[in-house]
C-alpha positions as a Markdown table, in Angstrom:
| # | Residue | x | y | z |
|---|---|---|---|---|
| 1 | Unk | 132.5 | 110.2 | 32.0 |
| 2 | Unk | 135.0 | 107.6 | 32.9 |
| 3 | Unk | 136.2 | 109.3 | 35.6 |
| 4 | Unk | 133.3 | 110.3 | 37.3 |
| 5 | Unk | 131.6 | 106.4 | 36.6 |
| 6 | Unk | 135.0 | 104.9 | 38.4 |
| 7 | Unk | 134.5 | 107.4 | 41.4 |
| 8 | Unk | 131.2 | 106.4 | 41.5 |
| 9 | Unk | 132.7 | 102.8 | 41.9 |
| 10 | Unk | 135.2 | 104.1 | 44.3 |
| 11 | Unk | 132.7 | 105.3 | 46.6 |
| 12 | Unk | 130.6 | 102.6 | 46.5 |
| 13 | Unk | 133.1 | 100.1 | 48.1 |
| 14 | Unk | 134.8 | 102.2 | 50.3 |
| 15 | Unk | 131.4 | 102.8 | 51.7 |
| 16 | Unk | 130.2 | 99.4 | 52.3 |
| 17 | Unk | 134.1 | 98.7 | 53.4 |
| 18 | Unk | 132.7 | 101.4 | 56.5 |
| 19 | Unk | 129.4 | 100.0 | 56.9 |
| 20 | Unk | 130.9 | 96.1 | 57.4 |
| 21 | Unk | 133.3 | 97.7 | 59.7 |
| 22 | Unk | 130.8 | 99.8 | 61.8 |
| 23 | Unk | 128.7 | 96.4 | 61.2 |
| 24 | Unk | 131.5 | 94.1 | 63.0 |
| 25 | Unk | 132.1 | 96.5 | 66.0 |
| 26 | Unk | 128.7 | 97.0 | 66.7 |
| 27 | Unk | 128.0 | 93.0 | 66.1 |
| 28 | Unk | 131.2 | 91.9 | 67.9 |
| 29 | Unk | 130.3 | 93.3 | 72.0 |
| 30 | Unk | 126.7 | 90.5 | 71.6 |
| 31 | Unk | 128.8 | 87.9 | 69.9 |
| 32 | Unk | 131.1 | 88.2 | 72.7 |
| 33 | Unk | 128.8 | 88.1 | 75.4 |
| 34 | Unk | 126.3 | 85.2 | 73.4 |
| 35 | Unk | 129.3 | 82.6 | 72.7 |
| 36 | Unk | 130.5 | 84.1 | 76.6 |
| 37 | Unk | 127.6 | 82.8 | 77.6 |
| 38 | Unk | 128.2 | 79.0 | 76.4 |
| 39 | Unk | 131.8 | 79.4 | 77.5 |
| 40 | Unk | 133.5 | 77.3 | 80.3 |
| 41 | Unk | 135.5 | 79.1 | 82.9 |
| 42 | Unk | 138.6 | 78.1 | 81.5 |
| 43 | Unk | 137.3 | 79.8 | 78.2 |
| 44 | Unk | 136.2 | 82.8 | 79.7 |
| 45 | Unk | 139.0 | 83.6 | 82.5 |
| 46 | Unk | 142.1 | 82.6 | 79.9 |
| 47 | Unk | 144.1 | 85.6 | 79.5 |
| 48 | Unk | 144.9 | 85.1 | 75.5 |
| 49 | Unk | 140.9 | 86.3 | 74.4 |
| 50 | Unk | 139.0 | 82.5 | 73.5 |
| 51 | Unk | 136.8 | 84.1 | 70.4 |
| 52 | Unk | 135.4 | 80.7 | 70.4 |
| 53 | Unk | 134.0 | 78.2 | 72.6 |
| 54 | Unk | 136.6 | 75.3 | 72.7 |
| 55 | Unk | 133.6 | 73.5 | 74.2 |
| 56 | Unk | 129.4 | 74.7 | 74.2 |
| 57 | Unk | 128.2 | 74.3 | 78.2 |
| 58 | Unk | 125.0 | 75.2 | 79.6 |
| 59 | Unk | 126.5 | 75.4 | 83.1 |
| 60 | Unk | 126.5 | 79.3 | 83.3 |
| 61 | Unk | 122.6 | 79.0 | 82.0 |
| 62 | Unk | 122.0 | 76.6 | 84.9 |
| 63 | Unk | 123.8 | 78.4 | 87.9 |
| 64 | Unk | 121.3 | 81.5 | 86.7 |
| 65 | Unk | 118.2 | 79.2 | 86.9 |
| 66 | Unk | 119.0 | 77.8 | 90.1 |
| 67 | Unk | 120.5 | 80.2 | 92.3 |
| 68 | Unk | 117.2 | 81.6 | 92.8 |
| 69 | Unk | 113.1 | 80.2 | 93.1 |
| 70 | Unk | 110.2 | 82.6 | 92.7 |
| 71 | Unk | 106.6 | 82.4 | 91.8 |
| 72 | Unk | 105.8 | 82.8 | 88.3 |
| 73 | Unk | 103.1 | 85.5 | 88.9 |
| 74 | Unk | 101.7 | 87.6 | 92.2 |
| 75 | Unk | 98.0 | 88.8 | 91.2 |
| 76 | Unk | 97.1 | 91.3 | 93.8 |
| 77 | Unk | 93.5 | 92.7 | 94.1 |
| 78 | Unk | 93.8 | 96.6 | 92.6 |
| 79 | Unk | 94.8 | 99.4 | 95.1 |
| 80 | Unk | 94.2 | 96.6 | 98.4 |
| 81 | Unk | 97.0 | 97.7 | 99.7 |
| 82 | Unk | 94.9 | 100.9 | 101.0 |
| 83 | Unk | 92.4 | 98.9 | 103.0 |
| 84 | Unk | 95.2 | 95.8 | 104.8 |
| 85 | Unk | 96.3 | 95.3 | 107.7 |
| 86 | Unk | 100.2 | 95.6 | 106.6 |
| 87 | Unk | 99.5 | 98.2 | 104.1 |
| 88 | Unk | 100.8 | 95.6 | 101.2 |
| 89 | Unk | 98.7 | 94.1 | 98.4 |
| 90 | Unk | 96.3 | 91.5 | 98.8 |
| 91 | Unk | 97.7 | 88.5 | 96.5 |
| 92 | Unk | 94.6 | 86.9 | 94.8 |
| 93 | Unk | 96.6 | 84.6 | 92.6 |
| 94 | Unk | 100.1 | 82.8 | 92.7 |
| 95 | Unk | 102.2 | 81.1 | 90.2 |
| 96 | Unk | 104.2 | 77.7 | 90.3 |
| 97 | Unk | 107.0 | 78.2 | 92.0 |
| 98 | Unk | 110.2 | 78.9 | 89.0 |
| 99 | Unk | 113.5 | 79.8 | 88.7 |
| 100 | Unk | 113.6 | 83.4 | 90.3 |
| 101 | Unk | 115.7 | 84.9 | 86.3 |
| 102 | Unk | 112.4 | 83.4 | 85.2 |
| 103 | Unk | 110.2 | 85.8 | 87.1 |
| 104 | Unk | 112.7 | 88.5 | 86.8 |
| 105 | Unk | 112.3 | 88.3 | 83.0 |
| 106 | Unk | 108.7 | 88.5 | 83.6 |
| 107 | Unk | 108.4 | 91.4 | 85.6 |
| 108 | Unk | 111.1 | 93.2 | 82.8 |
| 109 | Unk | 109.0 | 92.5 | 79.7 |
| 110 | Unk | 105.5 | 93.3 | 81.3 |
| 111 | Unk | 106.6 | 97.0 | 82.6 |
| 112 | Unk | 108.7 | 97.7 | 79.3 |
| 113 | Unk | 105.7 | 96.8 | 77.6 |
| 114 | Unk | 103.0 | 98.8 | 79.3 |
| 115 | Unk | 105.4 | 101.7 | 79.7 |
| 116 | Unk | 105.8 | 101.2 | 75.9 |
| 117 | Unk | 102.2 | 101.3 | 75.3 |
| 118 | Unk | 100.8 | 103.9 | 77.1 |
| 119 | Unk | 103.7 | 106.2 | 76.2 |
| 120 | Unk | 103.0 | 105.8 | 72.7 |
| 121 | Unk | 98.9 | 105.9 | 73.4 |
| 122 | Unk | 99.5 | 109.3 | 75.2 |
| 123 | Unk | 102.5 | 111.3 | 73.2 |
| 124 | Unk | 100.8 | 110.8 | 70.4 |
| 125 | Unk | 97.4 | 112.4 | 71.5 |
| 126 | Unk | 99.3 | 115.2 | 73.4 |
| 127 | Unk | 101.9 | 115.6 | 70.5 |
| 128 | Unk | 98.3 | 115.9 | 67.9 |
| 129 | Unk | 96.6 | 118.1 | 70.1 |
| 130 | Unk | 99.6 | 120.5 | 70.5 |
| 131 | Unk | 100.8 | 120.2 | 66.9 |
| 132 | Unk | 96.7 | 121.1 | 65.5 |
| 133 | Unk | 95.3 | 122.5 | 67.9 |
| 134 | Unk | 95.3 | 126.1 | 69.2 |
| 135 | Unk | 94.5 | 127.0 | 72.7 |
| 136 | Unk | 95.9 | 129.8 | 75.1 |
| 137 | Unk | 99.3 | 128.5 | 76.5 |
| 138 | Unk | 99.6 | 126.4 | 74.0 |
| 139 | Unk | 103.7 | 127.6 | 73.5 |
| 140 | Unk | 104.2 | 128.1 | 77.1 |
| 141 | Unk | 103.3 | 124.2 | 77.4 |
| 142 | Unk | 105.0 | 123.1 | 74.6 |
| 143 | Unk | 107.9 | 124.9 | 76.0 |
| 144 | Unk | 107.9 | 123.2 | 79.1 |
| 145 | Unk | 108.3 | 120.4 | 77.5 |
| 146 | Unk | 111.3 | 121.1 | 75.7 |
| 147 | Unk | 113.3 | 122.2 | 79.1 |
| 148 | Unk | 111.7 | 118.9 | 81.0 |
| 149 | Unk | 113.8 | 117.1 | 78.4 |
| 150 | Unk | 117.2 | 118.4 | 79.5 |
| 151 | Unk | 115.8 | 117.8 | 83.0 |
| 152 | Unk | 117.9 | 114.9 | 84.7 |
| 153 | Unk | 116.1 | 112.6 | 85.8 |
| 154 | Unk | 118.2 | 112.3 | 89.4 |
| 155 | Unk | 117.2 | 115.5 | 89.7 |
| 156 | Unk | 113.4 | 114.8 | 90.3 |
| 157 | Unk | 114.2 | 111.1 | 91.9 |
| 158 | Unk | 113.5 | 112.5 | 95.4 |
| 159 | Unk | 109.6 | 113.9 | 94.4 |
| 160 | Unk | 109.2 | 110.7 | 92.4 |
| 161 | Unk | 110.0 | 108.2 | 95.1 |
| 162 | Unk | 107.7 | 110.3 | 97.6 |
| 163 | Unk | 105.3 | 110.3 | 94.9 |
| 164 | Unk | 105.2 | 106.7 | 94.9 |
| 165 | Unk | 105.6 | 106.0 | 98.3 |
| 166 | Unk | 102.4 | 108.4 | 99.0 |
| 167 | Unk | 100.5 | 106.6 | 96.1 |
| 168 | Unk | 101.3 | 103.2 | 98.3 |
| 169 | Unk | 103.1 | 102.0 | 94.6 |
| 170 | Unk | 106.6 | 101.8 | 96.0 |
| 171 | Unk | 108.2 | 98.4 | 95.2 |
| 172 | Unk | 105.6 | 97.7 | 92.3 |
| 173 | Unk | 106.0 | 97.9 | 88.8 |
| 174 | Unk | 104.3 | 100.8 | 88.6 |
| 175 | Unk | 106.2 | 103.0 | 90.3 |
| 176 | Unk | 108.8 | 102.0 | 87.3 |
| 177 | Unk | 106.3 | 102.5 | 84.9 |
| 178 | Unk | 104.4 | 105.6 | 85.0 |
| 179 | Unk | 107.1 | 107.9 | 85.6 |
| 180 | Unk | 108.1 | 107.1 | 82.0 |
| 181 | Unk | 104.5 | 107.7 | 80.7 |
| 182 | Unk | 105.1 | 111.3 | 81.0 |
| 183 | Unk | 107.9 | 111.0 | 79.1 |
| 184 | Unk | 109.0 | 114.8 | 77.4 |
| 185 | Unk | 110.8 | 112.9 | 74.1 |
| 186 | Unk | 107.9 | 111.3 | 73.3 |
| 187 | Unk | 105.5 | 114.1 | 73.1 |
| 188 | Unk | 108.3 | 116.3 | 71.6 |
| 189 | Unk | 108.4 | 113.8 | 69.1 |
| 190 | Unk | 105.4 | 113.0 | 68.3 |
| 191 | Unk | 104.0 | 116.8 | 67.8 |
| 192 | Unk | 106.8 | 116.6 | 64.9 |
| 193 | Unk | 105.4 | 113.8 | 63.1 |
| 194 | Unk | 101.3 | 115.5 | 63.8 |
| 195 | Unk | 103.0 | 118.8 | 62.2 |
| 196 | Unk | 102.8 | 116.8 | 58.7 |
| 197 | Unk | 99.4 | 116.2 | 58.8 |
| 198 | Unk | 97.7 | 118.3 | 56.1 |
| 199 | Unk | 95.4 | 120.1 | 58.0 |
| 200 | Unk | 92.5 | 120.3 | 54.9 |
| 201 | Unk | 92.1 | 116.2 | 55.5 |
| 202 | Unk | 91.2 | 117.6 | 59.2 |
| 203 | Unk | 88.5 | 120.2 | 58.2 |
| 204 | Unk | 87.3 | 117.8 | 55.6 |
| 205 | Unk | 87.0 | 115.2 | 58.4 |
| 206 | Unk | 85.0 | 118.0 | 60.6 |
| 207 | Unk | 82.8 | 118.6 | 58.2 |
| 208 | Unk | 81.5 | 114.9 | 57.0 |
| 209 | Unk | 80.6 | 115.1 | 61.1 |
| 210 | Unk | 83.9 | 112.7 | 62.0 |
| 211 | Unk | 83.9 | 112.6 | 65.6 |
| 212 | Unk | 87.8 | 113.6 | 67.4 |
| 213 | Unk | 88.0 | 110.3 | 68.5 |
| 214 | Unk | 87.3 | 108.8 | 65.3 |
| 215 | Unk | 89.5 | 111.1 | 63.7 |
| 216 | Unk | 92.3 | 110.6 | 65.8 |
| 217 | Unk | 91.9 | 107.2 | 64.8 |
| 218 | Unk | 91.2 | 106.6 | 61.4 |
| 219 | Unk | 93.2 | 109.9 | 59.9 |
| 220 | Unk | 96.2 | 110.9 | 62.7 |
| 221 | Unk | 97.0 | 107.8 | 63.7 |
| 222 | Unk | 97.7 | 105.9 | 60.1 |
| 223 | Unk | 99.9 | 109.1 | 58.9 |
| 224 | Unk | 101.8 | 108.8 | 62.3 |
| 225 | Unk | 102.7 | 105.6 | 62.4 |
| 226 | Unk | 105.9 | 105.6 | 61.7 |
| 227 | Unk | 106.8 | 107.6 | 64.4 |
| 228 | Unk | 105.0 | 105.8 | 66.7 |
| 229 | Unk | 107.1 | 102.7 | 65.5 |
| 230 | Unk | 110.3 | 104.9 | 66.5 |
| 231 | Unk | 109.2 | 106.0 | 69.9 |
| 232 | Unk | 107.7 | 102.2 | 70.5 |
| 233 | Unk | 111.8 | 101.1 | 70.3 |
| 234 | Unk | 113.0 | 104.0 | 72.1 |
| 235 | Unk | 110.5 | 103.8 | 75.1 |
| 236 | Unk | 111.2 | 99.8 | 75.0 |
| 237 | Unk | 114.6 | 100.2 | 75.4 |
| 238 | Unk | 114.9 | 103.3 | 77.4 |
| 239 | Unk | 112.4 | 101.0 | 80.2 |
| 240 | Unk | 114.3 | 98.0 | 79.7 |
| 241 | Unk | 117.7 | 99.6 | 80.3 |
| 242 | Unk | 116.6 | 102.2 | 82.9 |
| 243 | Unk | 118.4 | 100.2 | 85.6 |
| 244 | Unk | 118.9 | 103.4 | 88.2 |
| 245 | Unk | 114.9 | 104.0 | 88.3 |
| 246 | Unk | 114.5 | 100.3 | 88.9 |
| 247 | Unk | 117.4 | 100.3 | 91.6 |
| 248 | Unk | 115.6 | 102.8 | 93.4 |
| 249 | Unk | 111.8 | 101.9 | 93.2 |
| 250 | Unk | 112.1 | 97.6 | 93.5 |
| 251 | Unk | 113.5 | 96.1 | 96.9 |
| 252 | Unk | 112.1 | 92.7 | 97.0 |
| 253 | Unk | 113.0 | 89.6 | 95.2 |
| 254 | Unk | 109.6 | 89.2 | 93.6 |
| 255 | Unk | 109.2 | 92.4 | 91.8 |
| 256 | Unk | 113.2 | 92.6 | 90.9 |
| 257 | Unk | 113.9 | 93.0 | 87.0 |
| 258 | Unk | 116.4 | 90.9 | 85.1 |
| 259 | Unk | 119.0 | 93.6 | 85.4 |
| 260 | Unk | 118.2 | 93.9 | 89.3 |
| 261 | Unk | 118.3 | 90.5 | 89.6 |
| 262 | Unk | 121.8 | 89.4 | 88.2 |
| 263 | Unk | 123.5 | 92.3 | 90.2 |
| 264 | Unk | 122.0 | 91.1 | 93.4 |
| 265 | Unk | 123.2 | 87.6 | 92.7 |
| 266 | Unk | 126.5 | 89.1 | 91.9 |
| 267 | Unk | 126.4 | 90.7 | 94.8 |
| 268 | Unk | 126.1 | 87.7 | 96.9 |
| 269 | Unk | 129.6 | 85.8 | 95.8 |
| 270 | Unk | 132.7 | 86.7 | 93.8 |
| 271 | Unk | 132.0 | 88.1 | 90.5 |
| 272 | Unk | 130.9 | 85.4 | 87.9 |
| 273 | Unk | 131.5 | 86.4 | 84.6 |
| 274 | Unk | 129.7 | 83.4 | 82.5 |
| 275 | Unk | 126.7 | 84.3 | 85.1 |
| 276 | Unk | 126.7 | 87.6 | 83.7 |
| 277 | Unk | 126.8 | 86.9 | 80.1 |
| 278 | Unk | 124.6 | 84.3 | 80.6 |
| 279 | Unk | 122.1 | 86.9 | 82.3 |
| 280 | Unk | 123.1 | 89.2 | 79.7 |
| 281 | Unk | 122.1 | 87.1 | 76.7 |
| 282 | Unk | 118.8 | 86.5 | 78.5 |
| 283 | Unk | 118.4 | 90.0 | 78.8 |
| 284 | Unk | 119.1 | 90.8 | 75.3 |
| 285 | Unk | 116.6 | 88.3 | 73.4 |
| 286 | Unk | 113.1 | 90.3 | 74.2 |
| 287 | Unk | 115.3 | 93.7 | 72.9 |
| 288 | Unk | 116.1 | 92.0 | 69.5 |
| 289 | Unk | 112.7 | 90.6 | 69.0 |
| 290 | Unk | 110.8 | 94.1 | 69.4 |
| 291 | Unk | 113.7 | 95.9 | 67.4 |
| 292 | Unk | 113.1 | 93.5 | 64.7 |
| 293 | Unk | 109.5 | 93.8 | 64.6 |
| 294 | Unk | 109.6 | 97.4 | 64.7 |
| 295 | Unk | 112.4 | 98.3 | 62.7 |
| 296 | Unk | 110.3 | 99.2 | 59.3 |
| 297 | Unk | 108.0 | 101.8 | 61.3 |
| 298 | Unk | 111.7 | 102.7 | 62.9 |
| 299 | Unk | 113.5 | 103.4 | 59.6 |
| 300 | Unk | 110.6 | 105.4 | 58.6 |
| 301 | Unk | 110.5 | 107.3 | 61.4 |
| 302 | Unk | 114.0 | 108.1 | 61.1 |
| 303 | Unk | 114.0 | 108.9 | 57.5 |
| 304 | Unk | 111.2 | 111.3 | 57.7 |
| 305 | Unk | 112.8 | 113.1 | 60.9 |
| 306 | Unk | 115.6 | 113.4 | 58.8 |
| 307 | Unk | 113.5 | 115.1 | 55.8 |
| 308 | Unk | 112.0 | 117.0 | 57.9 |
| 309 | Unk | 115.1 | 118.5 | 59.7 |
């Protein structure tokens, strides 16, 4: 009984020995780049590694506010651009005039958001509907699926940006955002987490006269919650970091994301590294937030994929 209760012990601390570890290496790439961020140059170019600031500055913050001026917001009336002159949106409504990583920052939190939002409203009604209910081609669909997700994406980049550019959505947010709508994960995803849902509490729900939209929203949705916490991080992230997409659909200042903007100020002068981290850091703040206030609904989603298998 010894034995087995020291083993027990054993294990213990050599596992939490592996989780600081695996902690610290994951930790240590943002610490760097945070305290790179409040670096001076002599800090951040020494060759012996500085692993902390010998002095806090705000001067990389300010070369990333001032490099650049932008207006806050652009309001345009909704599909103008089909009916002007110049075939570009008719601006209803400007913002002050800000620093342009201000606007960039903007632009990056709105589209990850309502990519985030409507891929979760949608692969969850597509992922119910194919996980309870049975029509003809239901497999063959579901199917489809399955391959889009090994699909690269560079591989329909050319029909997408015609797509776009036929829609008159080229160099708008959009044209980011509701290629990811359709995303194949999501709905994959979601039908796993509708395959759990006892299907009596549906017939039950039928038969007190429960409408499908009432349904969906007072029975499927609660029990699938947690993966739509999951998918909400993974969407997030996957828009905020998609920086190929946004390379490819955004050419103007104005509609640039945080990650387009930094590189095209890098591009403009020799590569400044405390501008990066600086950038960086910025970046990383809205990422942390929404992890933090989904990471319940994410471990739970997590944990019952894993139970599931």
């Amino acid at each position: 009984m010894r034995s087995s209760n020291m083993s027990g012990k054993v294990y213990k601390v050599a596992s939490v020995i592996l989780l600081i570890l695996l902690a610290f290496l994951f930790l240590f790439p943002l610490y760097w780049i945070i305290t790179g961020a409040f670096k001076p140059g002599a800090d951040i170019y020494n060759p012996k590694p500085v692993m902390f600031p010998t002095e806090w500055v705000t001067t990389n913050f300010q070369n990333l506010f001032k490099k650049r001026t932008a207006p806050l917001w652009e309001l345009a009336i909704p599909f103008s651009q089909y009916f002007s002159k110049d075939g570009l949106p008719v601006i209803f409504s400007t913002g002050p005039v800000v620093p342009a990583a201000f606007r960039w920052l903007l632009n990056t939190v709105f589209m990850a958001v309502v990519a985030m939002i409507l891929t979760c409203v949608t692969a969850a009604m597509a992922g119910y509907a194919l996980a309870k209910k049975r029509f003809r081609g239901r497999a063959i669909l579901f199917g489809l699926i399955v391959c889009a997700m090994a699909l690269p994406k560079q591989v329909i980049l050319i029909p997408l940006l015609r797509e776009m550019a036929d829609l008159r959505l080229y160099n708008t947010l959009w044209a980011v955002i509701f290629p990811t709508v359709g995303w194949p994960f999501g709905v994959f995803l979601m039908k796993q987490f509708a395959e759990s849902i006892p299907g009596e509490i549906l017939e039950a729900a039928r038969v007190d006269g429960s409408s499908e939209i009432r349904t969906f929203t007072t029975i499927v949705l609660p029990i699938i919650k947690p993966g739509i916490g999951a998918l909400a991080i993974f969407t997030f992230i996957n828009s905020w970091n998609d920086y190929f997409m946004q390379l490819i659909m955004l050419s103007t200042n104005n509609n640039a994301t945080i990650s387009l903007g930094i590189a095209t100020l890098q591009a403009e002068t020799t590569i400044d590294t405390g501008l990066l981290m600086a950038g960086a850091t910025l970046a990383a703040v809205p990422i942390i937030i929404v992890f933090l206030v989904f990471q319940k609904y994410f471990t739970q989603g997590i944990t019952m994929g894993a139970v599931k298998g």
